[in-house]
N, CA, C and O atoms as a GROMACS GRO file, in nm:
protein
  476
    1UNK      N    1  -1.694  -6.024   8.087
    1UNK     CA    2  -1.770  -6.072   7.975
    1UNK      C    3  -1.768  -5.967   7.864
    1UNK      O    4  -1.761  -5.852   7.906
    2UNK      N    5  -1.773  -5.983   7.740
    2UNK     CA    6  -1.778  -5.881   7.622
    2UNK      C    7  -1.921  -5.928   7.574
    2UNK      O    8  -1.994  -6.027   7.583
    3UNK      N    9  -1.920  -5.758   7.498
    3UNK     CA   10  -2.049  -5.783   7.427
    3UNK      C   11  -2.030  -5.792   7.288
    3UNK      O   12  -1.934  -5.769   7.214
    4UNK      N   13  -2.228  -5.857   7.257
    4UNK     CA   14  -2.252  -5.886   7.167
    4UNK      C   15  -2.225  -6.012   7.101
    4UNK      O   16  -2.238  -6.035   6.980
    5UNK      N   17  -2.174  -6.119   7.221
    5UNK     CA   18  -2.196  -6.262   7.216
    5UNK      C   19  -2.270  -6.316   7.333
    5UNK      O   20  -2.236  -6.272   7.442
    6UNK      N   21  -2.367  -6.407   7.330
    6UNK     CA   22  -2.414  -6.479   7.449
    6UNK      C   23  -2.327  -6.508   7.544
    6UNK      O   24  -2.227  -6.576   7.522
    7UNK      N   25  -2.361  -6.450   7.680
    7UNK     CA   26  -2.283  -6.460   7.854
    7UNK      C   27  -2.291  -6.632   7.818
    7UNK      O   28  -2.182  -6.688   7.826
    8UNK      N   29  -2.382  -6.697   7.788
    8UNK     CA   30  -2.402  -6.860   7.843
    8UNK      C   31  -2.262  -6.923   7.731
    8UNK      O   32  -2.176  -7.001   7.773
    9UNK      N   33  -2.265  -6.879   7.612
    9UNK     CA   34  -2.106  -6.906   7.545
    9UNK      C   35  -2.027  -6.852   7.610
    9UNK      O   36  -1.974  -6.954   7.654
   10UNK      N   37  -1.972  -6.769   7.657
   10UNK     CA   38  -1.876  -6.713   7.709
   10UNK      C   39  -1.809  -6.784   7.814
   10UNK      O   40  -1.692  -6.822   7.825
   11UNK      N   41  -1.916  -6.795   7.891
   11UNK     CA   42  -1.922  -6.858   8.020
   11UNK      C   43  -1.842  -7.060   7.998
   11UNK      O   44  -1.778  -7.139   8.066
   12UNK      N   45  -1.900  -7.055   7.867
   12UNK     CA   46  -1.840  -7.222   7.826
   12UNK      C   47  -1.765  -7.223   7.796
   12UNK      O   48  -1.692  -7.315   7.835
   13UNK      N   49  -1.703  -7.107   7.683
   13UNK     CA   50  -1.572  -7.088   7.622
   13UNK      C   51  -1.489  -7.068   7.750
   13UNK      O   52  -1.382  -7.125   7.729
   14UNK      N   53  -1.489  -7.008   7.884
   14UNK     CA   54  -1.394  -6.963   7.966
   14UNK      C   55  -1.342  -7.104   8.016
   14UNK      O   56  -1.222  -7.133   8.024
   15UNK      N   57  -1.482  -7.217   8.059
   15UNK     CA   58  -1.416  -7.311   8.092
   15UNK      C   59  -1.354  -7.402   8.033
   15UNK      O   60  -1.265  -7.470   8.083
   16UNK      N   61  -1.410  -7.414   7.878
   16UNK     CA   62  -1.286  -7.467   7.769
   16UNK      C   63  -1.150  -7.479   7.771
   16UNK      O   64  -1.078  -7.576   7.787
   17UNK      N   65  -1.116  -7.297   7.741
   17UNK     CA   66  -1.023  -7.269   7.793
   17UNK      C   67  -0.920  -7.348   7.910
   17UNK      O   68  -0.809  -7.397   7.889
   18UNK      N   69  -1.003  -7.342   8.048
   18UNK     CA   70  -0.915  -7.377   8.162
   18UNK      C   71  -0.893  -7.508   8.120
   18UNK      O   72  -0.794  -7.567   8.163
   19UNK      N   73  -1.012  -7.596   7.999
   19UNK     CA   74  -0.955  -7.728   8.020
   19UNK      C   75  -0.808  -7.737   7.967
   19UNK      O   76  -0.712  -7.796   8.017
   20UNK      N   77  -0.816  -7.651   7.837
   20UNK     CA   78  -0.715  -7.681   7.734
   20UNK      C   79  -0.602  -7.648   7.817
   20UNK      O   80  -0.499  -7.717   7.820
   21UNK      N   81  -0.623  -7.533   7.891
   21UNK     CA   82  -0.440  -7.494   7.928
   21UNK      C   83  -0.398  -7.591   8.066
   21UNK      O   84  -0.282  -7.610   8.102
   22UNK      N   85  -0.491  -7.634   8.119
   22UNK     CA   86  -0.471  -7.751   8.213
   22UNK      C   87  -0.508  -7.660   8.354
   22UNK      O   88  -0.455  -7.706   8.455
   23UNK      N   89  -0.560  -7.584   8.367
   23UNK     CA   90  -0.615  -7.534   8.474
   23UNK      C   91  -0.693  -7.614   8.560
   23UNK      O   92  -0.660  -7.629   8.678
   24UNK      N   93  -0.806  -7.672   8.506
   24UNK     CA   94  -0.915  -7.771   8.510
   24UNK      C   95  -0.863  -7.887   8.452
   24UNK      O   96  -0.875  -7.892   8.330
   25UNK      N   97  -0.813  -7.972   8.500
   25UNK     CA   98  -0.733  -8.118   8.497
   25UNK      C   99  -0.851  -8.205   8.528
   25UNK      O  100  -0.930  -8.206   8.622
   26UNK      N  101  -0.833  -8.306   8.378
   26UNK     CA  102  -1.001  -8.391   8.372
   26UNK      C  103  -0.960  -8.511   8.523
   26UNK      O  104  -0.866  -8.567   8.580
   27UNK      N  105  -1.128  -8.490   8.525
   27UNK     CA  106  -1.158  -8.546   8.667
   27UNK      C  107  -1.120  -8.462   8.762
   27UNK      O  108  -1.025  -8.493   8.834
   28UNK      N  109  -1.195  -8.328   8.784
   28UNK     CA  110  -1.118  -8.270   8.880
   28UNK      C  111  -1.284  -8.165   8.892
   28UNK      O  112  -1.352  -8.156   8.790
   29UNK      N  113  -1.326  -8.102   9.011
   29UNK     CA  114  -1.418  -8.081   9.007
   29UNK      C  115  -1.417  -7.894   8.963
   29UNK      O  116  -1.319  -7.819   8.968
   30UNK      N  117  -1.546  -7.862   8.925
   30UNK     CA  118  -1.524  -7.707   8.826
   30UNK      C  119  -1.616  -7.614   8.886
   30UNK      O  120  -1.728  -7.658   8.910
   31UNK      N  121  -1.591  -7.495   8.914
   31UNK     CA  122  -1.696  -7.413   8.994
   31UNK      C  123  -1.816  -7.411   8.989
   31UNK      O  124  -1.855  -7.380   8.876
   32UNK      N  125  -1.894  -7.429   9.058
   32UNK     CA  126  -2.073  -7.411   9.083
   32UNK      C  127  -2.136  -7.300   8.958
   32UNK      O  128  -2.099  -7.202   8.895
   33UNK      N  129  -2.188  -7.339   8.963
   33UNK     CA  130  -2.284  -7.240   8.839
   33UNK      C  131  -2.309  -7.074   8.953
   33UNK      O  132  -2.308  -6.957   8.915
   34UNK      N  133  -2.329  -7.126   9.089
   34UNK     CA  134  -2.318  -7.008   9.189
   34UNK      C  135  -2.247  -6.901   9.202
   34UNK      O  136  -2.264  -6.786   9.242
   35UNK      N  137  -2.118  -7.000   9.136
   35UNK     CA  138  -1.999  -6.911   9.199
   35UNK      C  139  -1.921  -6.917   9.087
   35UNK      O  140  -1.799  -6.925   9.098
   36UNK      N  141  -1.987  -6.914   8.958
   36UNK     CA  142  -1.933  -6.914   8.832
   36UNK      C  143  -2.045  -6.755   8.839
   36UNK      O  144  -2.001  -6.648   8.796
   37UNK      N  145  -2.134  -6.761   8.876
   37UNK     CA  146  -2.248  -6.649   8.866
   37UNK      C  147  -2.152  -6.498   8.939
   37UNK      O  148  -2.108  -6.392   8.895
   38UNK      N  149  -2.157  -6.568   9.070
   38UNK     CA  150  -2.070  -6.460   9.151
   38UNK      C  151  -1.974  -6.408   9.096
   38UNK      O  152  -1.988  -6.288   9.072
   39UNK      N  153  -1.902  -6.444   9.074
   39UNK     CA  154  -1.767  -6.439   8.985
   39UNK      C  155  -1.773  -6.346   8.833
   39UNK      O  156  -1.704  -6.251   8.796
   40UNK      N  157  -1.850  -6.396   8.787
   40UNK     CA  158  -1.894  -6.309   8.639
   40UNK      C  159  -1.990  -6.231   8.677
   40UNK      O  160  -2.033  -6.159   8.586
   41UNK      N  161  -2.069  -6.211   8.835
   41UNK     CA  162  -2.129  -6.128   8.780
   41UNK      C  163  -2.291  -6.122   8.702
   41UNK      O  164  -2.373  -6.033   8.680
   42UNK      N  165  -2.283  -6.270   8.676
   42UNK     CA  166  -2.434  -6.315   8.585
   42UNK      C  167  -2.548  -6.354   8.677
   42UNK      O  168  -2.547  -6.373   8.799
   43UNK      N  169  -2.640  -6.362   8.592
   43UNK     CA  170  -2.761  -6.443   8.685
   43UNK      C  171  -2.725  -6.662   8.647
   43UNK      O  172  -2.715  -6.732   8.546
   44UNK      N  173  -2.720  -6.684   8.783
   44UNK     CA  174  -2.705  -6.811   8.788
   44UNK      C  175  -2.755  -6.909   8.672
   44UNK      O  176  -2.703  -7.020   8.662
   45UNK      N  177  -2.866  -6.865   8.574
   45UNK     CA  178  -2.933  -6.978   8.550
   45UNK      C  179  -2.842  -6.956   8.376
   45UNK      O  180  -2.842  -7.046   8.292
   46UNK      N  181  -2.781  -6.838   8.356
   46UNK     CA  182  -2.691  -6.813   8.236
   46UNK      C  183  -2.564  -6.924   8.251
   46UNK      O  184  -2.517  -7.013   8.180
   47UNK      N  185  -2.535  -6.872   8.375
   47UNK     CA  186  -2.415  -6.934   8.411
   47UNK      C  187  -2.477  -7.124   8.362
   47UNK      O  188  -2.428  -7.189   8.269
   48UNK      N  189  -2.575  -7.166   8.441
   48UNK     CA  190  -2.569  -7.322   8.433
   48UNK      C  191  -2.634  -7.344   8.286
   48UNK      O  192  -2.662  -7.464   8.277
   49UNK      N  193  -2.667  -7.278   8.177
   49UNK     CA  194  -2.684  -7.301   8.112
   49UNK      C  195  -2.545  -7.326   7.982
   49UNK      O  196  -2.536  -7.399   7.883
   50UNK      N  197  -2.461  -7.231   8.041
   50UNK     CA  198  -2.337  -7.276   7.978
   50UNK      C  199  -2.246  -7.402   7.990
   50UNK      O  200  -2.190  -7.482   7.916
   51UNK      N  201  -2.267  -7.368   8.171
   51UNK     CA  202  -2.215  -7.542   8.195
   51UNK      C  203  -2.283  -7.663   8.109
   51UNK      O  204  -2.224  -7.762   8.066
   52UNK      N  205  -2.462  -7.623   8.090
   52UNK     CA  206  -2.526  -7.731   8.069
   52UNK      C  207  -2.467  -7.765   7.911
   52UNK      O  208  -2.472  -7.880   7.867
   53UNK      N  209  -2.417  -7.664   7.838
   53UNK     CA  210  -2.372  -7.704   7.721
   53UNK      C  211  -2.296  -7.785   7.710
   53UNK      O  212  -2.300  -7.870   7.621
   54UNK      N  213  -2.190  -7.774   7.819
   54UNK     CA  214  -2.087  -7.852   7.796
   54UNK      C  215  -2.090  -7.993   7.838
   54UNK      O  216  -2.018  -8.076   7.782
   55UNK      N  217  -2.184  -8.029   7.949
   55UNK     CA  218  -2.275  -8.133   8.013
   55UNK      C  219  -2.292  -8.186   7.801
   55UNK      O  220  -2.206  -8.246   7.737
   56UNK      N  221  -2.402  -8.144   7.758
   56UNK     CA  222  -2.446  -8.194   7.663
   56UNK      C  223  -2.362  -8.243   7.580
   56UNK      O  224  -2.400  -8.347   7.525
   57UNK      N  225  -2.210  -8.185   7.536
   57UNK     CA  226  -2.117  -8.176   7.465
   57UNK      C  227  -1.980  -8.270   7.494
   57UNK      O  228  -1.876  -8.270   7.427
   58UNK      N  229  -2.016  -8.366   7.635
   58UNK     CA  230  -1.937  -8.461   7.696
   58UNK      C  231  -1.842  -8.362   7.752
   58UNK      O  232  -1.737  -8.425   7.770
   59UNK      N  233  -1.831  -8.278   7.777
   59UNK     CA  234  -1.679  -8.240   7.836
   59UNK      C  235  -1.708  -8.250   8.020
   59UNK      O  236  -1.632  -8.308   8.098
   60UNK      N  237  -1.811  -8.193   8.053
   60UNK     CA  238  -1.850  -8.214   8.148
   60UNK      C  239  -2.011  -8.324   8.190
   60UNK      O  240  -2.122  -8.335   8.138
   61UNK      N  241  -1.936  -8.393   8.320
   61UNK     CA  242  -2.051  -8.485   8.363
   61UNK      C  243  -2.076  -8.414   8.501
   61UNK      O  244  -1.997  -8.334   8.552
   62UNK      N  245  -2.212  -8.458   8.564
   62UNK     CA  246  -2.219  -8.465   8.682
   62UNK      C  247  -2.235  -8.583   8.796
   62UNK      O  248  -2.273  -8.696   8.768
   63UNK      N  249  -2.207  -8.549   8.898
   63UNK     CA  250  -2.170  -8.660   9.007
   63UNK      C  251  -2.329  -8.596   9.153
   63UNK      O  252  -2.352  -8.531   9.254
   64UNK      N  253  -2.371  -8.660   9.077
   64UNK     CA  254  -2.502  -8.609   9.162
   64UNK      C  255  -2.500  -8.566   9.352
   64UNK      O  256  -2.492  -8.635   9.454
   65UNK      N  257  -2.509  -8.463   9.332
   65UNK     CA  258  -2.549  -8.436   9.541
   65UNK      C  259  -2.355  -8.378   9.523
   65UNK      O  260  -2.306  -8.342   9.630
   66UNK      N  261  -2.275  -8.373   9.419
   66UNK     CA  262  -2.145  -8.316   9.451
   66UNK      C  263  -2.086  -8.210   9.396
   66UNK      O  264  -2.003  -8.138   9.451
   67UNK      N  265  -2.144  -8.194   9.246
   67UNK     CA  266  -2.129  -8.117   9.111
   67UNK      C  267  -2.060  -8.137   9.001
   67UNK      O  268  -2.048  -8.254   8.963
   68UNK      N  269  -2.008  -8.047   8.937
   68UNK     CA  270  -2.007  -8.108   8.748
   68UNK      C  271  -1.805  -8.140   8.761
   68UNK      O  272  -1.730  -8.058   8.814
   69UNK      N  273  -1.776  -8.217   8.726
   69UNK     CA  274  -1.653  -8.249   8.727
   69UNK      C  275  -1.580  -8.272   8.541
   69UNK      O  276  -1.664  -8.300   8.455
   70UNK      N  277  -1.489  -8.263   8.513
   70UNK     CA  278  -1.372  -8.204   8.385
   70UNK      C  279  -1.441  -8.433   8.344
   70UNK      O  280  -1.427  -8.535   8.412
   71UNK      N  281  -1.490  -8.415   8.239
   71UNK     CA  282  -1.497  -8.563   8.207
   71UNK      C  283  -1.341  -8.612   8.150
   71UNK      O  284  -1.256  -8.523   8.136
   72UNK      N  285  -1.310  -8.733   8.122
   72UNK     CA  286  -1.180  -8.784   8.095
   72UNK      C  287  -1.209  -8.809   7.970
   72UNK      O  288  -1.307  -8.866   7.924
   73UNK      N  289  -1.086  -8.746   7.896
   73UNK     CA  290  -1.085  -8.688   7.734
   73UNK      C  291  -1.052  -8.526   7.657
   73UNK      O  292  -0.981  -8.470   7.574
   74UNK      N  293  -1.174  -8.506   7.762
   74UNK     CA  294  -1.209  -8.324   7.764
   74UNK      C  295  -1.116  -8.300   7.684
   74UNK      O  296  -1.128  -8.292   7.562
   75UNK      N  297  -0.986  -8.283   7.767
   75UNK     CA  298  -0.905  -8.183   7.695
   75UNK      C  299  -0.868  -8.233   7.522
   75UNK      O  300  -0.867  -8.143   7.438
   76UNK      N  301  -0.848  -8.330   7.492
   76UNK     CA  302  -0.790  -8.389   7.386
   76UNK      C  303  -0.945  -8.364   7.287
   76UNK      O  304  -0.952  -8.348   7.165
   77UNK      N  305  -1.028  -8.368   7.361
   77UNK     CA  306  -1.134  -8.340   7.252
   77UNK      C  307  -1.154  -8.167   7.242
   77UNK      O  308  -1.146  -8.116   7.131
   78UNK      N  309  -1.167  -8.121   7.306
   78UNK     CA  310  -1.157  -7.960   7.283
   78UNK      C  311  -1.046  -7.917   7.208
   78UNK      O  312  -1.058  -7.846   7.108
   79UNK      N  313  -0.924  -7.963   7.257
   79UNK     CA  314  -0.784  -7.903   7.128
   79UNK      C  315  -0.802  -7.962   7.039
   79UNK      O  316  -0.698  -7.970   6.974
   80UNK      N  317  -0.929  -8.042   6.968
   80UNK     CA  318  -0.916  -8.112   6.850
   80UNK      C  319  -0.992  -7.995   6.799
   80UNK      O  320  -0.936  -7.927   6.712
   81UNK      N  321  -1.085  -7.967   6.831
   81UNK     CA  322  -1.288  -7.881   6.825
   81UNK      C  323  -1.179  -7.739   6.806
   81UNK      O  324  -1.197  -7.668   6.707
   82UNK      N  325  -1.076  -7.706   6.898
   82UNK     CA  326  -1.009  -7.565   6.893
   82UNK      C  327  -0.908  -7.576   6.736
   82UNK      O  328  -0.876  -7.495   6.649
   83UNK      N  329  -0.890  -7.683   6.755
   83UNK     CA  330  -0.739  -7.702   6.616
   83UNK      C  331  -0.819  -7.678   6.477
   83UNK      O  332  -0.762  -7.620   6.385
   84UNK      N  333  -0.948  -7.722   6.463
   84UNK     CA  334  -1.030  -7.711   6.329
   84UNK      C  335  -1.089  -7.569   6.322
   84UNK      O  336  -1.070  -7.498   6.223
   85UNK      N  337  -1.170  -7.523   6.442
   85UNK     CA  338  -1.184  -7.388   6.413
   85UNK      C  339  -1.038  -7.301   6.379
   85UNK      O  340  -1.014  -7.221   6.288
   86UNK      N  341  -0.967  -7.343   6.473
   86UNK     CA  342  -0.807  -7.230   6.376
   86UNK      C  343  -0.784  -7.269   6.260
   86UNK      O  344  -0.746  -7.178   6.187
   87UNK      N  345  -0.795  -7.404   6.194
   87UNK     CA  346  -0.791  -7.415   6.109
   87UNK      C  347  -0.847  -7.321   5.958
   87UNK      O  348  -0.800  -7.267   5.858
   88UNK      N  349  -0.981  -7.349   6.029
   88UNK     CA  350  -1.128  -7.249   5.956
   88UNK      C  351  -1.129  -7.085   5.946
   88UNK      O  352  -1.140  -7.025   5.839
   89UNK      N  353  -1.117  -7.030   6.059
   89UNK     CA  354  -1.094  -6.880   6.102
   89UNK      C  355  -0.947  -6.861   6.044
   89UNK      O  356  -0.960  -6.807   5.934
   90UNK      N  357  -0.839  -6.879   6.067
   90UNK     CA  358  -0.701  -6.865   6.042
   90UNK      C  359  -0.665  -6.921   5.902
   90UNK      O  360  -0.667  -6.855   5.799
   91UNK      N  361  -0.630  -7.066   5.914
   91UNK     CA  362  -0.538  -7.115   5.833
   91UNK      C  363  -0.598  -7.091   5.631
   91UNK      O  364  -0.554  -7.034   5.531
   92UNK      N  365  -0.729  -7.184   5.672
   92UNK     CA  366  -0.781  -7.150   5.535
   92UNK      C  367  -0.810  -6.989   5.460
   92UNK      O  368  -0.829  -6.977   5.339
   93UNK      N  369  -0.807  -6.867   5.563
   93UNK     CA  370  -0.862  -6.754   5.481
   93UNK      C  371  -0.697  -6.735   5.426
   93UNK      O  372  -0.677  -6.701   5.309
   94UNK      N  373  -0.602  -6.755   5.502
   94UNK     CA  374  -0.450  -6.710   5.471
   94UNK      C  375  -0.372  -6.776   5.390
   94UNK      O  376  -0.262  -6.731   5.361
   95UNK      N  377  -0.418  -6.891   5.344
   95UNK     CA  378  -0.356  -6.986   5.200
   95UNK      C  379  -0.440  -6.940   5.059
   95UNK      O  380  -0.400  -6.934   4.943
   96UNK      N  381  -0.585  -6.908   5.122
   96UNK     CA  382  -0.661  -6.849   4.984
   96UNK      C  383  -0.620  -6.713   4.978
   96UNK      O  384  -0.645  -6.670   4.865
   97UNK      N  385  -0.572  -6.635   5.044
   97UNK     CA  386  -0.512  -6.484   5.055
   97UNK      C  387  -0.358  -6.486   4.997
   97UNK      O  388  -0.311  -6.392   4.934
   98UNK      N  389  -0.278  -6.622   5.031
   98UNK     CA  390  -0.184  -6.628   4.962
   98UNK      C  391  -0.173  -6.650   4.845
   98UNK      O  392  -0.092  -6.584   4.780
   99UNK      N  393  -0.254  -6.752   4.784
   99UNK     CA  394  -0.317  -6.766   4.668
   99UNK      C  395  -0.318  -6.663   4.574
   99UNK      O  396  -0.236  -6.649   4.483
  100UNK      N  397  -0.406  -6.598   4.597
  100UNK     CA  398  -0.484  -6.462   4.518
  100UNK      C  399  -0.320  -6.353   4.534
  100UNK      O  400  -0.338  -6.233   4.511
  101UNK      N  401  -0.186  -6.394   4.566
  101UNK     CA  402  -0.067  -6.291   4.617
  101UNK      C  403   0.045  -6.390   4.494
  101UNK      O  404   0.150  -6.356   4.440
  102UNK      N  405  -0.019  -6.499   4.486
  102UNK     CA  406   0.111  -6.583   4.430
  102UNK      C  407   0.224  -6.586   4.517
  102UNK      O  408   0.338  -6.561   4.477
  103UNK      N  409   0.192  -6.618   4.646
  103UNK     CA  410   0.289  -6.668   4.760
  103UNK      C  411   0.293  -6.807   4.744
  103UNK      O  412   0.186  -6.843   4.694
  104UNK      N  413   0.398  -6.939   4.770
  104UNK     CA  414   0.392  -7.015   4.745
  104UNK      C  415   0.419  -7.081   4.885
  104UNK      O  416   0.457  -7.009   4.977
  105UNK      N  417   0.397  -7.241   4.908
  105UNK     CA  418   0.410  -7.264   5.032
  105UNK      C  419   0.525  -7.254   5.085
  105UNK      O  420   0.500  -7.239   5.205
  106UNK      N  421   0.655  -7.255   5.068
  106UNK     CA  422   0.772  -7.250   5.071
  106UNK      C  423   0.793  -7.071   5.145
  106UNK      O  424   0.833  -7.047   5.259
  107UNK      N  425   0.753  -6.968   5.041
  107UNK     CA  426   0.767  -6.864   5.093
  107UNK      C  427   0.692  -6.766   5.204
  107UNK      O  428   0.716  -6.660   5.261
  108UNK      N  429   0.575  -6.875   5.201
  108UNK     CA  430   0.487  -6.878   5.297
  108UNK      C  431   0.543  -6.885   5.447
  108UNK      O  432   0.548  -6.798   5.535
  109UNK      N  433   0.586  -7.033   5.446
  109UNK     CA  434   0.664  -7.093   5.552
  109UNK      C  435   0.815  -6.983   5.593
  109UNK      O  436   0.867  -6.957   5.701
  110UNK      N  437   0.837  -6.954   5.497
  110UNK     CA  438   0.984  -6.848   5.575
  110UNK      C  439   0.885  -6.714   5.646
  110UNK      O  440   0.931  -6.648   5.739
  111UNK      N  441   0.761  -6.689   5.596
  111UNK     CA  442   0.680  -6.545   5.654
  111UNK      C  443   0.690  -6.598   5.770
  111UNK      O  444   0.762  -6.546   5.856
  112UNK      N  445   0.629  -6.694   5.789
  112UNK     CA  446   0.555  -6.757   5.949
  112UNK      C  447   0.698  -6.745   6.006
  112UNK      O  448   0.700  -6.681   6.111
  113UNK      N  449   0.811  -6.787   5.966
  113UNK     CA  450   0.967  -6.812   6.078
  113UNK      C  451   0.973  -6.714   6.115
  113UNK      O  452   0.966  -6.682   6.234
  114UNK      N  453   0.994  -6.618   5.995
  114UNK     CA  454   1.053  -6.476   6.022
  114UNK      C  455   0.944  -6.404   6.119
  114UNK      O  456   1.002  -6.332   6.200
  115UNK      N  457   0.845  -6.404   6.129
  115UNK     CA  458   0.769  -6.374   6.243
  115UNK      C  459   0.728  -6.457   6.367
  115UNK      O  460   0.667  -6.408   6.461
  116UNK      N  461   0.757  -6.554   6.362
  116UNK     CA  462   0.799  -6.650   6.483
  116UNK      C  463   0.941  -6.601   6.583
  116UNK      O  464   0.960  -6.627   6.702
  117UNK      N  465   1.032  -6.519   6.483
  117UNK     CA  466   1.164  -6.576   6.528
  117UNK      C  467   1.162  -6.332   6.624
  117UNK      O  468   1.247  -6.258   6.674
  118UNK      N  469   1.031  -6.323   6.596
  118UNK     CA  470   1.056  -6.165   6.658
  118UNK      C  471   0.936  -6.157   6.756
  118UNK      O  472   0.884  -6.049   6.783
  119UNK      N  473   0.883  -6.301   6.819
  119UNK     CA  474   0.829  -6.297   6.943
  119UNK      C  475   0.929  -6.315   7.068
  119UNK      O  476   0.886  -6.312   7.183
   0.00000   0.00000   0.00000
């Protein structure tokens, strides 16, 4: 966990994560708040309070007497929720930065190749 953001985000963002990269495949069941605790390290009720976010947030439901399972969608709705924040954080500060450079989209687009093409 890092500091100086809430463990109970963290804890939601991690399982985000597993949805997006397909770790956690919707309909598929997701570690106990127990052993999400164990695991990080936290006190349990941090831990289910993160889950509970995501409970609130549709990504996760529960199946009562079994535990919280990946709802069907999840992922397609989180890479949407992830695609606008990059949008927000990333894309928009670096077109108004290009802007203020008199970069144009064209020469823009060869920056991004040419640093695409040296990963």
């Amino acid at each position: 966990m890092e500091e100086g953001r809430p463990i109970f985000l963290q804890v939601a963002e991690l399982l985000q994560t597993a949805i997006i990269d397909g770790t956690l495949a919707e309909e598929t069941q997701v570690p106990s708040t127990n052993e999400l605790a164990a695991f990080h390290r936290i006190n349990p009720a941090t831990a289910a309070k993160g889950v509970n976010q995501l409970v609130d947030d549709g990504v996760l439901y529960k199946k009562r007497g079994i535990g919280m399972f990946v709802a069907t969608g999840a992922r397609a709705k989180l890479r949407e929720r992830r695609r606008e924040e990059f949008a927000n954080q990333y894309v928009r500060p670096l077109l108004a930065e290009a802007r203020k450079l008199g970069i144009g989209a064209d020469e823009l687009k060869s920056m991004i190749d040419l640093r695409e093409g040296e990963r």
